[in-house]
N, C-alpha and C positions, 0 to 999 in steps of 0.2 A: 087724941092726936088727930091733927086734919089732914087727909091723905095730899102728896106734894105731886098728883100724878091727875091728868085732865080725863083719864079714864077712858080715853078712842085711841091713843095708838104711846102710851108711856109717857108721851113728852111732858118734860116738868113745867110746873108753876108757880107762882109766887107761897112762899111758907116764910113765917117769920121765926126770927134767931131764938126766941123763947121755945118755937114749936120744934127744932132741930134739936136744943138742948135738952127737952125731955124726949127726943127718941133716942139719943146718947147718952140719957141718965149725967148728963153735964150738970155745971152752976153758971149760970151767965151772970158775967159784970158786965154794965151797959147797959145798954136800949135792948129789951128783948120783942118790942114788937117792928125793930124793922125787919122789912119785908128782903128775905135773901132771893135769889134767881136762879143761881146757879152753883156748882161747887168747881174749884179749879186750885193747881197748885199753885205754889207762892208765884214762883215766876210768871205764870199766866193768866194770875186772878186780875177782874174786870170789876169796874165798880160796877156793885151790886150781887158780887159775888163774895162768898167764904172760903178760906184757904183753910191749911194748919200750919203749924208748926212743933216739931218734934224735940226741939233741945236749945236751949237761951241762947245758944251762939248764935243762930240765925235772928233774934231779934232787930235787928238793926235793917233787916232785910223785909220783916214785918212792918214796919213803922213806915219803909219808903213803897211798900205794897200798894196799889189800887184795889185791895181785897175790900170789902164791907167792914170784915168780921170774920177772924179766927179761931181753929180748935186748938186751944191747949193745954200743954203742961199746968198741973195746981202752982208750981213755983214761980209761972209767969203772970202781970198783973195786967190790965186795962191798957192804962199808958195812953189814953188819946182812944181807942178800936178798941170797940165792942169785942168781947172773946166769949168761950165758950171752955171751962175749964173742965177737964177727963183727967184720968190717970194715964190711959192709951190714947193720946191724940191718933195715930196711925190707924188704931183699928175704930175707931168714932169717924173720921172722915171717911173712911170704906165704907162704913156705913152711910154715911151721909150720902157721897155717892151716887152708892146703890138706891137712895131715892130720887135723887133724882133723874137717873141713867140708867133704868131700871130695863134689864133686859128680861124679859118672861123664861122659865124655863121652856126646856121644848116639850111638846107634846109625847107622849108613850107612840112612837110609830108603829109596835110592833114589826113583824118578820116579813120585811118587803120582800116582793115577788120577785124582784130583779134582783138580789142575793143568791150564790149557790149554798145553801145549807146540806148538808149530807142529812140521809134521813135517819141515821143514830145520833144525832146531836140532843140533846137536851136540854131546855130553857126553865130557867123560874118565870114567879110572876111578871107581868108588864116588860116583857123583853124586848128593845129597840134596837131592830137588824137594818139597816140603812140599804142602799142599792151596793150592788159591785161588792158587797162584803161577800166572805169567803169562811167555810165555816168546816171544819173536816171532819169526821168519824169518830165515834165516840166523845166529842167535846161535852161537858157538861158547862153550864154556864146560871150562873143564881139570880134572884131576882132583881128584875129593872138595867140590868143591862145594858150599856149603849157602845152598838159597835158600826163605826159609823164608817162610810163608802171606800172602797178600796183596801181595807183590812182585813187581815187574812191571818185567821188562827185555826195551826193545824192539826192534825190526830191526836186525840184523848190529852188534849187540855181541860184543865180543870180551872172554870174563872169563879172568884167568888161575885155576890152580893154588890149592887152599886159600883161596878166597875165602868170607866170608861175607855174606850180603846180607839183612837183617834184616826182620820184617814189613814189610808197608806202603811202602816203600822204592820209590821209582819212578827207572831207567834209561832217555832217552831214548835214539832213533836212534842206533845209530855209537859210542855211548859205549864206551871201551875201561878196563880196568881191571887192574890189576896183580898177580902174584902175594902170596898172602897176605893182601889188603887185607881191610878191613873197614867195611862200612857199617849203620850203624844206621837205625833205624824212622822212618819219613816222612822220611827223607834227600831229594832231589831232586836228579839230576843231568843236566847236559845240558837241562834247560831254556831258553827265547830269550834271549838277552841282550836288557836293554833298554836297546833303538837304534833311536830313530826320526828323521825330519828333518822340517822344513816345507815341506809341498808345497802352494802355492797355499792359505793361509790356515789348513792342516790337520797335524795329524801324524800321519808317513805312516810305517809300521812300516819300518825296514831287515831283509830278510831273514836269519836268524843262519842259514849255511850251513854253520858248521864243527862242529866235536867238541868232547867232555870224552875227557882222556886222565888217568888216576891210577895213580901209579907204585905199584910193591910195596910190602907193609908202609904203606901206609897206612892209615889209620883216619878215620873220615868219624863224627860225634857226630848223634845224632838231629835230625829237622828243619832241618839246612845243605844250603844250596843252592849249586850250583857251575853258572855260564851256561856254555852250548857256547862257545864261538868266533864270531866274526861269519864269516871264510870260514878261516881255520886253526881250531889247536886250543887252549882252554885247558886248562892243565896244571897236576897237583896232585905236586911231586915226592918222587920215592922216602922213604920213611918219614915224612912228613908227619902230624902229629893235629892234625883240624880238633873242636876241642868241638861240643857242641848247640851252634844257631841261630848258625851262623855263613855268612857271605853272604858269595859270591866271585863277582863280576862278571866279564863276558863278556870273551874275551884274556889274562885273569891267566896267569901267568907263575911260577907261584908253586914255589920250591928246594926242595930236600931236605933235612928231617927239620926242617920250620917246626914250631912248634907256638902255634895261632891256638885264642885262649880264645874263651868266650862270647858271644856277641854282635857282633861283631869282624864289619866290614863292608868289604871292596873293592871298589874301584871298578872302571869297569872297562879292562882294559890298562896294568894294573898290574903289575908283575917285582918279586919278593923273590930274595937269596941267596939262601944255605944257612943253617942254622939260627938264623933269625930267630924271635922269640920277641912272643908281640903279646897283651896283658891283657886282659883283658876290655872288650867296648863300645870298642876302635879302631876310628877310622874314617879311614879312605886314601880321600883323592881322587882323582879319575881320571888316568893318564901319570903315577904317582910310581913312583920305583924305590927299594926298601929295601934298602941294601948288608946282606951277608952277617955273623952274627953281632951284628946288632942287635938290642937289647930296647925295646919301647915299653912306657910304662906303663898300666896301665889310664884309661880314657876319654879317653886322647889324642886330637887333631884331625890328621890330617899331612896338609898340602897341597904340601910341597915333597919331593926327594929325601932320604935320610941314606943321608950315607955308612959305610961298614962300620964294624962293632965300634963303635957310639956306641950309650949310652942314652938314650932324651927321652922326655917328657911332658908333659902339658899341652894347654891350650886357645890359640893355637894350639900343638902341640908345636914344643917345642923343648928342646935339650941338656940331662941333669937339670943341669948346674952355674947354668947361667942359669936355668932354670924355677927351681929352689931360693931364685935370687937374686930372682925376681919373684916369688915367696909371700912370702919373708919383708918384703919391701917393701909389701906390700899391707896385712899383718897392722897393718904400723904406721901405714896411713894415718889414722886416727884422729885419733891424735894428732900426727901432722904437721899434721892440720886444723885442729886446736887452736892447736898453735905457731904456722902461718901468722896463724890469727886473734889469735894476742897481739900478732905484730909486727903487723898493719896496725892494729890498735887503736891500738899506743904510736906510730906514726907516723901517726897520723890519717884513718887510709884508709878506706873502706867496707868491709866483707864481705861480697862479694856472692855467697860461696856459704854465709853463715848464712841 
């Protein structure tokens, strides 16, 4: 394979569609010695440039393309444009990509001087402490590490292995973290849950005594907040992606390899399965348990439990086959208002809701 990179500073170069398709393990229909330039998506590709596409429906969209040459589906054929056939068109063009937009990793910076590290912290191998990072007492921390400027984890956290933890990014107390994971910029973990009760006319903070614990291969999206525990620990489970601004209250409970969009709010001492799926702006009330493999749809309300494998939506949620049946009933109230008001007219009735 001929490297697609000029070797001074990444910038790509000419590689032809035969040489992409064996770094993709593709079959090319077409010409495979023209020469590609660039990778860009459907809407932006330039002649001389390779797109993909992911599902037949966009065909039509393909065809009126200034792309070169496309990555796709086995079930798509030629048609006019050179292709490039995968089973994963999506994860073949990331690759593609990545050659030619090829960002280098970063260098091992080790534990910059301009960091405050507490002198009980402890690092594994090749550990990358940035400037302005914050680092507290007793933390332990495994190898390769990257905790980059303005992040600030604090007493006797425990981070596993290839972690990253992004500016700005704040670890309370005790917080434990999993190999691999990944947190972004003004993430917040380990913060109080808020628990208070009425004490003599007031409310009186409950002290939140326990942990955040986040399994490996997790991912944590800028600005989400995740409460410790009130005296255990809330848990974010192994391979989990929480988006930006998403809020997980104090006790959550939450399975392995969820993925919680946008805005998406828990409450708190709340238990999901395993790979629940939640759209954007849900919001779970407090003591609900979401069975394993369920998808809620975006701006759902859930107040009650669902059981596994079910989808629902809606205000409040509930199953799509009934939420389906209560839109499409609404849609028509109109003119049921109508019809109501013809019969009590021809039966001489008032209508007291004209």
């Amino acid at each position: 394979m001929v490297s697609v990179f000029s070797g001074k500073k990444g910038l790509p170069v000419s590689v032809t569609l035969g040489q992409l398709a064996e770094l993709v393990q593709g079959k090319v229909l077409g010409n495979g010695d023209l020469v590609v330039t660039d990778a860009r998506i459907l809407a932006e590709a330039q002649p001389g440039d390779i797109t993909f596409l992911d599902h037949e429906k966009h065909l039509n969209q393909l065809h009126d393309s200034k792309a070169l040459a496309a990555v796709v589906p086995p079930s798509v054929q030629a048609n006019g444009k050179p292709v490039i056939q995968v089973a994963d068109p999506l994860l073949a063009f990331v690759t593609i990509v990545r050659h030619f937009h090829h960002r280098p990793e970063l260098p091992v910076h080790g534990i910059d001087p301009r960091a405050v590290v507490h002198p009980s912290a402890r690092f594994g191998f090749q550990p990358s402490v940035y400037p302005l990072a914050v680092i507290g007492e007793g933390t332990t921390l495994g190898a390769r590490c990257r905790i980059h400027s303005g992040a600030v984890i604090g007493r006797f956290c425990k981070i596993g292995a290839d972690v990253t933890i992004h500016p700005n990014a704040v670890l309370y107390d005790e917080t434990i973290v999993g190999d691999r994971a990944i947190i972004h910029a003004n993430a917040v973990i380990g913060a109080d849950g808020f628990g208070y009760r009425v004490h003599e006319g007031k409310h009186v903070k409950v002290p939140q005594l326990g942990c955040v614990e986040i399994g490996a291969d997790v991912e944590i999206g800028a600005c989400t907040t995740v409460d410790r525990g009130t005296f255990g620990a809330t848990r974010i489970g192994a391979g989990s992606k929480l988006d930006n601004l998403v809020m997980i209250g104090h006790n959550c409970q939450v399975g392995k390899h969820n993925l919680l969009c946008s805005q998406t709010g828990i409450a708190g001492s709340c238990g999901t399965g395993d790979y629940v799926v939640m759209a954007g702006q849900v919001g779970i009330t407090d003591h609900v348990h979401i069975g394993a493999g369920t998808i809620i749809g975006a701006k759902a309300g859930v107040s009650n439990d669902i059981p596994a494998g079910e989808r629902w939506f809606g205000i409040p949620a509930t199953p799509i086959g009934e939420q389906k049946r209560i839109m499409m009933t609404i849609r028509k109230l109109p003119e049921m208002r109508k019809t109501l008001g013809r019969i009590q007219k021809h039966l001489g009735l008032e209508d007291d809701a004209a």
